[in-house]
C-alpha positions as a Markdown table, in Angstrom:
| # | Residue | x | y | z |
|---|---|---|---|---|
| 1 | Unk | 122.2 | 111.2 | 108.6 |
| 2 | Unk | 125.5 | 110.2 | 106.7 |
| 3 | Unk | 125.9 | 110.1 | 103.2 |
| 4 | Unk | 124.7 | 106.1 | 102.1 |
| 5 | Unk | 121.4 | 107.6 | 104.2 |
| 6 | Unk | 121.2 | 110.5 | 102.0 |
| 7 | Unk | 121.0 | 108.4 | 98.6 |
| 8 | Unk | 119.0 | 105.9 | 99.8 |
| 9 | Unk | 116.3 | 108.3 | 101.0 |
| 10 | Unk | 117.3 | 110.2 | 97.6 |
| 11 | Unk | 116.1 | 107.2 | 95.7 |
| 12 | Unk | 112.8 | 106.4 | 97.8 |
| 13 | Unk | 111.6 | 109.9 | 97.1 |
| 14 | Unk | 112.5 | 109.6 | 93.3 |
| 15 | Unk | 110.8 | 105.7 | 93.6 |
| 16 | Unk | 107.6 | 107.5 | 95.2 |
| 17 | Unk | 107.6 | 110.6 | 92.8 |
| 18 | Unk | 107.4 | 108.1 | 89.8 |
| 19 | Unk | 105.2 | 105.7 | 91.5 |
| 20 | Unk | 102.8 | 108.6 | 92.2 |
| 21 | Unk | 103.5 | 109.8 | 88.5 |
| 22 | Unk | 102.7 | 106.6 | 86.8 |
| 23 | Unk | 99.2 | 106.0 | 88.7 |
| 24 | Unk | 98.5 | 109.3 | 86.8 |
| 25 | Unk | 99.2 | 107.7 | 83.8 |
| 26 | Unk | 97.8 | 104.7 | 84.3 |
| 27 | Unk | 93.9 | 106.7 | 85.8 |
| 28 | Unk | 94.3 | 108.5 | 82.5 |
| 29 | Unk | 94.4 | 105.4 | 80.8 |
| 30 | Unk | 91.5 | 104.5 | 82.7 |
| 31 | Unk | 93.4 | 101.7 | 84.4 |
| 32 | Unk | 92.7 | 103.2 | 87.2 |
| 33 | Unk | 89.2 | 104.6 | 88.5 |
| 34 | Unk | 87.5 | 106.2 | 91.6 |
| 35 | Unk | 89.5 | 108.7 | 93.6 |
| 36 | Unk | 93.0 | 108.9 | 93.2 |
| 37 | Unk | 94.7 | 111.5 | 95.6 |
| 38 | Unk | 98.5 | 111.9 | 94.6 |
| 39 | Unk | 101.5 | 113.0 | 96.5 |
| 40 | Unk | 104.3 | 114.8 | 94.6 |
| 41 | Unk | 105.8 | 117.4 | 96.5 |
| 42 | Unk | 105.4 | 116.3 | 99.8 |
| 43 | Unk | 107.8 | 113.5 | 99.6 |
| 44 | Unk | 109.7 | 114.4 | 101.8 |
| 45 | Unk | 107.4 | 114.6 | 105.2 |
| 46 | Unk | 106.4 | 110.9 | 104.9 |
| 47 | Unk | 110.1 | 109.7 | 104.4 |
| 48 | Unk | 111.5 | 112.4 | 107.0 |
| 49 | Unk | 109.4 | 111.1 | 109.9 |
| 50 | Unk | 108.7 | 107.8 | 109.3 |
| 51 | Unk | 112.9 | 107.3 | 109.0 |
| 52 | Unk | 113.2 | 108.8 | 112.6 |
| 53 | Unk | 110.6 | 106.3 | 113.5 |
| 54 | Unk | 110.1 | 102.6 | 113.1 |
| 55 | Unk | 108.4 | 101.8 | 109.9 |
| 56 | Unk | 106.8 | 98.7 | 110.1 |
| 57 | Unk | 107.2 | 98.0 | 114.5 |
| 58 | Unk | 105.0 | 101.7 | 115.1 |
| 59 | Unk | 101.5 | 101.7 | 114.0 |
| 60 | Unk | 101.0 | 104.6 | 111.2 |
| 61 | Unk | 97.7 | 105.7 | 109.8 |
| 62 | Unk | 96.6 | 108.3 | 107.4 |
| 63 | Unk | 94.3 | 110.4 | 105.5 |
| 64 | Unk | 92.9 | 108.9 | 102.0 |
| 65 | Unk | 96.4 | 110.3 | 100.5 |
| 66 | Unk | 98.2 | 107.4 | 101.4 |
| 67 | Unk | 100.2 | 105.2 | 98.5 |
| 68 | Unk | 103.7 | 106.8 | 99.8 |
| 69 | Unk | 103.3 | 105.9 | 103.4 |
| 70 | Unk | 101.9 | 102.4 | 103.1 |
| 71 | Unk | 105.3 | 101.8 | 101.1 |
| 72 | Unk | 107.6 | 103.6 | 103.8 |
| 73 | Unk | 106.1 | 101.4 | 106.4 |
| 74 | Unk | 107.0 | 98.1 | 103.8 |
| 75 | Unk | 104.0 | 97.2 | 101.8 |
| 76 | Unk | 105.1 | 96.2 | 98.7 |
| 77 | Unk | 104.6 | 98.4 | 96.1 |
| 78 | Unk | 103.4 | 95.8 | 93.6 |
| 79 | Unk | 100.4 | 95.0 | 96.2 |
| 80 | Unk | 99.5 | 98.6 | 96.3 |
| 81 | Unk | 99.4 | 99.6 | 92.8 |
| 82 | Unk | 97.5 | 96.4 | 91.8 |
| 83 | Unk | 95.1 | 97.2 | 94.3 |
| 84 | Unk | 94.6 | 100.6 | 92.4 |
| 85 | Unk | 93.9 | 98.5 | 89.6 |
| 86 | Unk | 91.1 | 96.8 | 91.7 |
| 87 | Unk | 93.1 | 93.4 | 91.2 |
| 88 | Unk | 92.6 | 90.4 | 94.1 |
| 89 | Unk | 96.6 | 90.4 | 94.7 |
| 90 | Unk | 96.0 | 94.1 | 95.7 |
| 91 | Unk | 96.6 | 95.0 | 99.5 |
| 92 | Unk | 92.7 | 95.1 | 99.7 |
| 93 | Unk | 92.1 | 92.8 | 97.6 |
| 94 | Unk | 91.0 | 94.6 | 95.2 |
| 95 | Unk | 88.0 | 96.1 | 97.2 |
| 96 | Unk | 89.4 | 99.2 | 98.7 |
| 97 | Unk | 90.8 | 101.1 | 96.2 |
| 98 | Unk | 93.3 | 104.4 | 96.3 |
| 99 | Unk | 92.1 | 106.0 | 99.5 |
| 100 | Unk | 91.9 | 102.1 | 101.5 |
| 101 | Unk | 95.6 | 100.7 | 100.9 |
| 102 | Unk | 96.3 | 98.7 | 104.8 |
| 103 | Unk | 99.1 | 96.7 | 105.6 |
| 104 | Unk | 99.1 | 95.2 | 109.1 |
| 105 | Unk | 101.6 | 92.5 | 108.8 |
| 106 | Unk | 103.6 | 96.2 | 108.6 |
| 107 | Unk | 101.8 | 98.1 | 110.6 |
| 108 | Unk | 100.1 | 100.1 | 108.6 |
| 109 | Unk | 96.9 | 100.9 | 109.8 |
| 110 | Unk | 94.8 | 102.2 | 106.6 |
| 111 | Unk | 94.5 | 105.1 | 104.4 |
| 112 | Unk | 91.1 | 106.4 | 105.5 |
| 113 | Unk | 88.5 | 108.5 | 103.3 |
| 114 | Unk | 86.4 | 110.1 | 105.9 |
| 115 | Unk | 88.4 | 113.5 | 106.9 |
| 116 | Unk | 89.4 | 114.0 | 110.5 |
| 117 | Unk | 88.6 | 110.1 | 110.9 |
| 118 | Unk | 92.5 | 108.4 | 111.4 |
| 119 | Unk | 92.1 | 111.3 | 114.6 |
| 120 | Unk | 90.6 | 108.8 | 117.3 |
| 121 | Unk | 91.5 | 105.7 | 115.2 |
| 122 | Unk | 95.1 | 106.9 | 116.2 |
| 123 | Unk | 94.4 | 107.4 | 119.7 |
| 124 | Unk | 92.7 | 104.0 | 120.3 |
| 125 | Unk | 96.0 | 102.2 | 118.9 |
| 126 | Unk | 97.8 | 104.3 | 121.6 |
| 127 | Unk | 95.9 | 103.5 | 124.3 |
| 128 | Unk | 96.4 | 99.7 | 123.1 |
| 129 | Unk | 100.2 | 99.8 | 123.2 |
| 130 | Unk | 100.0 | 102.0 | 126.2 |
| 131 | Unk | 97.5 | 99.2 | 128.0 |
| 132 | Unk | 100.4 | 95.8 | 126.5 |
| 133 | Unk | 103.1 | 98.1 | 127.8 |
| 134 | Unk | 104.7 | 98.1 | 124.2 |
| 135 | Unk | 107.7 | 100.1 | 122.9 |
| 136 | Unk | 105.6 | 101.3 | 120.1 |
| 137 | Unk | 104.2 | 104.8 | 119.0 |
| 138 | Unk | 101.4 | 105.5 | 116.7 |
| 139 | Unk | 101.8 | 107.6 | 114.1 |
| 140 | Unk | 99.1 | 109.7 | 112.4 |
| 141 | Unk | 99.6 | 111.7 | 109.4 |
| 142 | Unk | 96.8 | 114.1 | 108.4 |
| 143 | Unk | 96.4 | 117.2 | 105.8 |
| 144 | Unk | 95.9 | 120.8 | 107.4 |
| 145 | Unk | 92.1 | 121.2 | 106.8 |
| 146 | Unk | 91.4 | 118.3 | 109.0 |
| 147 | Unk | 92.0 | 119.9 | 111.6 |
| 148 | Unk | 88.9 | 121.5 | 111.5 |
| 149 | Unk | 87.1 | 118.5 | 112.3 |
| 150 | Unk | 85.6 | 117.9 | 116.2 |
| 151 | Unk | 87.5 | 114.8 | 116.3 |
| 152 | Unk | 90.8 | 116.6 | 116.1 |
| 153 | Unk | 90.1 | 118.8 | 119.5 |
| 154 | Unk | 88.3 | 115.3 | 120.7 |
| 155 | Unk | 90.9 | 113.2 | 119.9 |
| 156 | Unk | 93.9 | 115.6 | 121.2 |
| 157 | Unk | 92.1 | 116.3 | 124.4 |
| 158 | Unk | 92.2 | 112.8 | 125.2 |
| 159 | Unk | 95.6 | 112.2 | 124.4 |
| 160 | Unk | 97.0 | 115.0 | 126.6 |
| 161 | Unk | 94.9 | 113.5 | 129.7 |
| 162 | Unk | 96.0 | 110.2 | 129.0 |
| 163 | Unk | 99.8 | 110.4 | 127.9 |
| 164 | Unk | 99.0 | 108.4 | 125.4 |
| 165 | Unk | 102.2 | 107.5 | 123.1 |
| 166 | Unk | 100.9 | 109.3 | 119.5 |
| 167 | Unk | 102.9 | 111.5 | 117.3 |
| 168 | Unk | 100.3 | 113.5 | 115.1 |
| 169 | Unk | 102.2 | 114.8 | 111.8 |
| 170 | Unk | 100.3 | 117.8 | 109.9 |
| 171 | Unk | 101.2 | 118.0 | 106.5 |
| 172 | Unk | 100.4 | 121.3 | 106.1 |
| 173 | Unk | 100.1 | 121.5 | 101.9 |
| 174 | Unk | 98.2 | 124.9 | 102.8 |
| 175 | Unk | 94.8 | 124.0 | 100.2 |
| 176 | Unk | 91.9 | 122.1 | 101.7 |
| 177 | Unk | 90.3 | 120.5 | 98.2 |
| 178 | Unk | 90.4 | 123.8 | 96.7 |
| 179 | Unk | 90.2 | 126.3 | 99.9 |
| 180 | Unk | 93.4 | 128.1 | 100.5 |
| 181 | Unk | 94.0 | 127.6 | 104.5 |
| 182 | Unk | 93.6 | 131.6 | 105.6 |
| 183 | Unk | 89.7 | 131.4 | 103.6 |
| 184 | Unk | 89.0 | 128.5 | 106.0 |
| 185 | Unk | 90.6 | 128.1 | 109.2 |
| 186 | Unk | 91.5 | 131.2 | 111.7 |
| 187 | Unk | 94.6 | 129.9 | 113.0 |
| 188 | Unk | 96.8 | 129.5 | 110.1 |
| 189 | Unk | 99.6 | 128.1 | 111.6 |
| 190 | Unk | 98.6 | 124.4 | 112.8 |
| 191 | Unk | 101.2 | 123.7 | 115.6 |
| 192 | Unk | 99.8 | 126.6 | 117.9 |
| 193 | Unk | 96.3 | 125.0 | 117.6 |
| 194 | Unk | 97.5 | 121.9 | 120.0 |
| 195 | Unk | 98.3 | 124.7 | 123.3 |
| 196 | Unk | 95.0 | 124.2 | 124.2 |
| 197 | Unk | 95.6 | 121.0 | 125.3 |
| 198 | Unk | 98.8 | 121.6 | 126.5 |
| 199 | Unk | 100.6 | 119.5 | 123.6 |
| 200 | Unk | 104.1 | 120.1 | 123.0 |
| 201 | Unk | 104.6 | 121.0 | 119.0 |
| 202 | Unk | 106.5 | 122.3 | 116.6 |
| 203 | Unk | 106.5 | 123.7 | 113.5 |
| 204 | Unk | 109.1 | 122.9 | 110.2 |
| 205 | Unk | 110.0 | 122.8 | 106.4 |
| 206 | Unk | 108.5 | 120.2 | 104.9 |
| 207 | Unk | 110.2 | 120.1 | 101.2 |
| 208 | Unk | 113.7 | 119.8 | 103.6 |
| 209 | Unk | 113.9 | 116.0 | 104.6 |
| 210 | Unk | 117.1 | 116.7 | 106.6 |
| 211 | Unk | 115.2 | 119.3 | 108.4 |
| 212 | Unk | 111.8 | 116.9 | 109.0 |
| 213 | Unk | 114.3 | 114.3 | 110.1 |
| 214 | Unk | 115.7 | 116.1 | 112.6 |
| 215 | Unk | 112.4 | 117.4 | 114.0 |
| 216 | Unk | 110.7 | 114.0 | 113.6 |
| 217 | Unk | 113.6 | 112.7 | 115.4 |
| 218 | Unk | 112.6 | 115.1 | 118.7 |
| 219 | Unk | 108.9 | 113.9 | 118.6 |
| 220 | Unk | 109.5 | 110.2 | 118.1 |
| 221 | Unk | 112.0 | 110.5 | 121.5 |
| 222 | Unk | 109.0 | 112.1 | 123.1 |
| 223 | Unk | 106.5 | 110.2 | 122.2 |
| 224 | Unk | 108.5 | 107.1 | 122.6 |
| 225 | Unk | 109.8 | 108.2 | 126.6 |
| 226 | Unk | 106.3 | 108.1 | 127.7 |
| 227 | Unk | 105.9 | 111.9 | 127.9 |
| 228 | Unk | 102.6 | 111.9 | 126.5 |
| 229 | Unk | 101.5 | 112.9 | 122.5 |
| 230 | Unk | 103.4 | 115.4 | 120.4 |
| 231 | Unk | 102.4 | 117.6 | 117.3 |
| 232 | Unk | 104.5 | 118.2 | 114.4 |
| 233 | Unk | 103.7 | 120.9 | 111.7 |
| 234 | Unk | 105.3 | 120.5 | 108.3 |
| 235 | Unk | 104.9 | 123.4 | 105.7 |
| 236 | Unk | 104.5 | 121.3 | 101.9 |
| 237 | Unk | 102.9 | 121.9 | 99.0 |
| 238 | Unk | 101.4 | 119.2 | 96.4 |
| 239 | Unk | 102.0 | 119.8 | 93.2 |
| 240 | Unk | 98.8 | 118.2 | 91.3 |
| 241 | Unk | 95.2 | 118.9 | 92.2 |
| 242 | Unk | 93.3 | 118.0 | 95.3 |
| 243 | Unk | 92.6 | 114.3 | 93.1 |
| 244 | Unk | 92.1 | 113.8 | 89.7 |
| 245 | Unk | 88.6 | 115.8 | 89.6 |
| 246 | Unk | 90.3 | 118.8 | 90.5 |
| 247 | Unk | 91.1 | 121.3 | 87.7 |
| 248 | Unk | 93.9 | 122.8 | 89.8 |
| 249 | Unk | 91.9 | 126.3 | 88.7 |
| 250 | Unk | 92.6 | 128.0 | 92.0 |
| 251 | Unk | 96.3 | 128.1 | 92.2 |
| 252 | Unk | 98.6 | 130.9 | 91.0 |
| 253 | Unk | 101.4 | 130.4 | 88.9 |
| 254 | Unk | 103.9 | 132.1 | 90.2 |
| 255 | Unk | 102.8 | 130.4 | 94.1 |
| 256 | Unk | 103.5 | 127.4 | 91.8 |
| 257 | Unk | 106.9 | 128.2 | 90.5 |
| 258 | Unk | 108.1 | 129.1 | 94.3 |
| 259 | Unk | 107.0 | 126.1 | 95.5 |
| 260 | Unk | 108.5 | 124.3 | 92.5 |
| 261 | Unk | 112.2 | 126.1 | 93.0 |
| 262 | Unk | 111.8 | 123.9 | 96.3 |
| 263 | Unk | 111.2 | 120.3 | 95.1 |
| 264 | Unk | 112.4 | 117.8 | 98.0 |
| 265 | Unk | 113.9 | 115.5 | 95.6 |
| 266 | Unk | 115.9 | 118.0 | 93.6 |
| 267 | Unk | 116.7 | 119.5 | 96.8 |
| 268 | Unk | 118.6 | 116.7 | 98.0 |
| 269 | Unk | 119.5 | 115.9 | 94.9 |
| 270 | Unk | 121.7 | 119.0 | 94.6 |
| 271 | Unk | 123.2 | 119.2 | 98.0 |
| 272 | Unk | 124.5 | 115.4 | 97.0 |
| 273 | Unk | 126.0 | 116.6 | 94.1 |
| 274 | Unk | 127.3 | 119.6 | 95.5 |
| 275 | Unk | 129.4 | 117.2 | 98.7 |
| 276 | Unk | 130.1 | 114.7 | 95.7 |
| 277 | Unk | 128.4 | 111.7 | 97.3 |
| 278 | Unk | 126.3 | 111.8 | 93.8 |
| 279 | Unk | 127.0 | 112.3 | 90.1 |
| 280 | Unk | 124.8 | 113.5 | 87.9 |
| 281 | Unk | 125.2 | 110.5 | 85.5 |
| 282 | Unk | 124.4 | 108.2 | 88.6 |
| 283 | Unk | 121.2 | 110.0 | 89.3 |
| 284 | Unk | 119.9 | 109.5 | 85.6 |
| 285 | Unk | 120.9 | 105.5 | 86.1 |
| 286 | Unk | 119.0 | 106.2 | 89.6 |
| 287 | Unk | 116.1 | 107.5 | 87.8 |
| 288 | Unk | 116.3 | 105.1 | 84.6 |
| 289 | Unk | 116.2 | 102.0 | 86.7 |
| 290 | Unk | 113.5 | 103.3 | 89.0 |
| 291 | Unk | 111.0 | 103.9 | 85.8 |
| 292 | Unk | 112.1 | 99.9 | 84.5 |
| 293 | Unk | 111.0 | 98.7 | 88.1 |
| 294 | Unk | 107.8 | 100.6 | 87.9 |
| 295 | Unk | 106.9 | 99.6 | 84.3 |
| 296 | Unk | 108.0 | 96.1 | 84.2 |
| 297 | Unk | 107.3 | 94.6 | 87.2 |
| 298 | Unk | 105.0 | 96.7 | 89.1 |
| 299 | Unk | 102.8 | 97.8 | 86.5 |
| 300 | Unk | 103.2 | 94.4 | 84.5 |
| 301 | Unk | 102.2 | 93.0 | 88.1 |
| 302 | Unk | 99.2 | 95.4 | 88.1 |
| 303 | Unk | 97.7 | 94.4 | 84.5 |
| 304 | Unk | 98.6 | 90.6 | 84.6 |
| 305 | Unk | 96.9 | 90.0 | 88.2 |
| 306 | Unk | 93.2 | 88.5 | 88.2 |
| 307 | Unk | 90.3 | 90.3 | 89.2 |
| 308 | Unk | 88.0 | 89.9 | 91.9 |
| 309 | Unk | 85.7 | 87.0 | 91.3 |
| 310 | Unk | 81.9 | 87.9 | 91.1 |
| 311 | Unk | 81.0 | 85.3 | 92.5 |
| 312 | Unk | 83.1 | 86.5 | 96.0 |
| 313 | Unk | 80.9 | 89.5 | 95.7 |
| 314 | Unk | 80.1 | 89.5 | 99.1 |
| 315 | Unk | 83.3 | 88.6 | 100.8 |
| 316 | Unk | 84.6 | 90.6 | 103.5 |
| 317 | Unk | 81.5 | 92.3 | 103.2 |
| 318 | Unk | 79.7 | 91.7 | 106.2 |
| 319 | Unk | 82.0 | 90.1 | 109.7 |
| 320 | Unk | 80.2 | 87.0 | 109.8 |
| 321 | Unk | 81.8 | 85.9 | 106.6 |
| 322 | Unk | 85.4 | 86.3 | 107.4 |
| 323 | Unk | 86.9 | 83.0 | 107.9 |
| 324 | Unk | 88.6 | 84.1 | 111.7 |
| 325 | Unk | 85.0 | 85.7 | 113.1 |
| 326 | Unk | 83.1 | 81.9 | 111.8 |
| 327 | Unk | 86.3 | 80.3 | 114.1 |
| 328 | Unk | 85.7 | 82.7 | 117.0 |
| 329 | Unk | 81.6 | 82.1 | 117.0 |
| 330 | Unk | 82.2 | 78.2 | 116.9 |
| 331 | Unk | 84.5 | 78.6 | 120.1 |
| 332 | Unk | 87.5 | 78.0 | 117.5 |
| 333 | Unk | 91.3 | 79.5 | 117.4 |
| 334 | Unk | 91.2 | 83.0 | 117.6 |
């Protein structure tokens, strides 16, 4: 990773920390409504993995925490806040929300609410590419206190027996909701969970984005050489609430400030500076231009789209009404 990688990666993180920042704003403003689960903090595990993989060629899924990924993988970020603003140019069209942003012209498979669901979902795209003989891996991203779900020992059995190409990524933000991870599950540390099924895996720091890189790299090469699935552990920590129900009671201050002295973005940041690759002047432009993007054409996109027609109330709704599934009964192009 040279030092044009570094910045660029620099500025997607700061892009998806404002991003993440602004849909806060814009819930509080009630622009925004349902469940909204936001990601600062843990930056940089999305970016590190999906940069040693193929954004947008392998198939990624995730948890209902998913704005930052759909983006990695190429959505455009206009699509995807407009569809938290339940707007018909959204990437649902309006009808899925924060926790349902999908993509598959890029390959991204869905943000999915029901914990410990993306599990099998991720499996079955393996055993797809695995049955066309593809070059592709799936990719499944999921919090630690999924892993307490039967499809997780389910799903992982199945891969190990079949070899199936599937990198699953913890990101192991060590609260569950509001459950710290030792109150709930008896092995802490998630990467020695997967022996059981004799699943190679590692554990790393997941607020280093060099460090997830390099790791990620490692399990995308297995993955991708047909050597069967791979499990990768990294150690984050969000900095808001479980969504924006949650009071955020639970946590202690000073486990806050320790996680705080190790913000991904400053991080990098700093280590930047510190080589010279990056001024601190250039990093407020950076961050200046990045809130202009977000307010005057994302956002602007956002509040100027339409809404959903009610009289499309039942679209997409029920199989029989998509367009492709009507073409398919009548012995039409599939």
């Amino acid at each position: 990773m040279n030092a044009a990688d570094k910045k660029r990666l620099l500025r997607e993180m700061l892009f998806a920390r404002r991003f993440e920042e602004r849909c806060y704003e814009a819930y509080v403003e009630r622009k925004i409504g349902g469940f909204l689960h936001l990601y600062p903090g843990e930056e940089a595990c999305a970016f590190g993995v999906l940069e040693a993989a193929r954004p947008g060629h392998d198939y990624v899924i995730t948890g209902y925490r998913d704005h930052v990924h759909a983006i990695k993988c190429g959505a455009d970020p206009k699509e995807v806040m407009a569809e938290l603003f339940a707007k018909e140019t959204g990437s649902s069209k309006g009808r899925g929300g924060s926790m349902h942003i999908f993509d598959v012209k890029h390959h991204f498979m869905g943000g999915y609410a029901l914990v410990g669901g993306p599990f099998p979902l991720a499996a079955g795209m393996a055993k797809a590419i695995q049955l066309k003989g593809g070059d592709e891996i799936a990719i499944c991203f999921l919090g630690d206190a999924a892993n307490n779900q039967g499809t997780f020992h389910e799903s992982l059995n199945m891969a190990a027996l079949w070899k199936l190409p599937v990198l699953y990524v913890c990101e192991n933000n060590l609260y569950g909701i509001g459950t710290r991870i030792d109150r709930s599950t008896a092995v802490v540390e998630q990467y020695k969970r997967v022996a059981a099924y004799n699943i190679p895996s590692a554990q790393e720091d997941g607020q280093d984005i060099e460090k997830v890189f390099k790791a990620a790299q490692k399990a995308v090469k297995h993955v991708r050489s047909g050597k069967g699935p791979y499990f990768l552990e990294l150690m984050t920590y969000r900095y808001r609430g479980h969504s924006m129900s949650d009071s955020n009671a639970y946590r202690g201050k000073d486990e806050e400030r320790m996680w705080s002295k190790r913000d991904p973005i400053i991080m990098l940041r700093d280590r930047l500076i510190e080589s010279g690759d990056l001024t601190k002047a250039a990093y407020k432009t950076m961050d200046t231009e990045i809130l202009d993007q977000i307010e005057n054409d994302i956002i602007a996109f956002a509040e100027s789209s339409p809404e959903p027609r009610v009289e499309e109330l039942h679209k997409y709704v029920f199989a029989e009404n998509d367009p492709w599934v009507k073409g398919a009964a009548r012995g039409g192009d599939k």
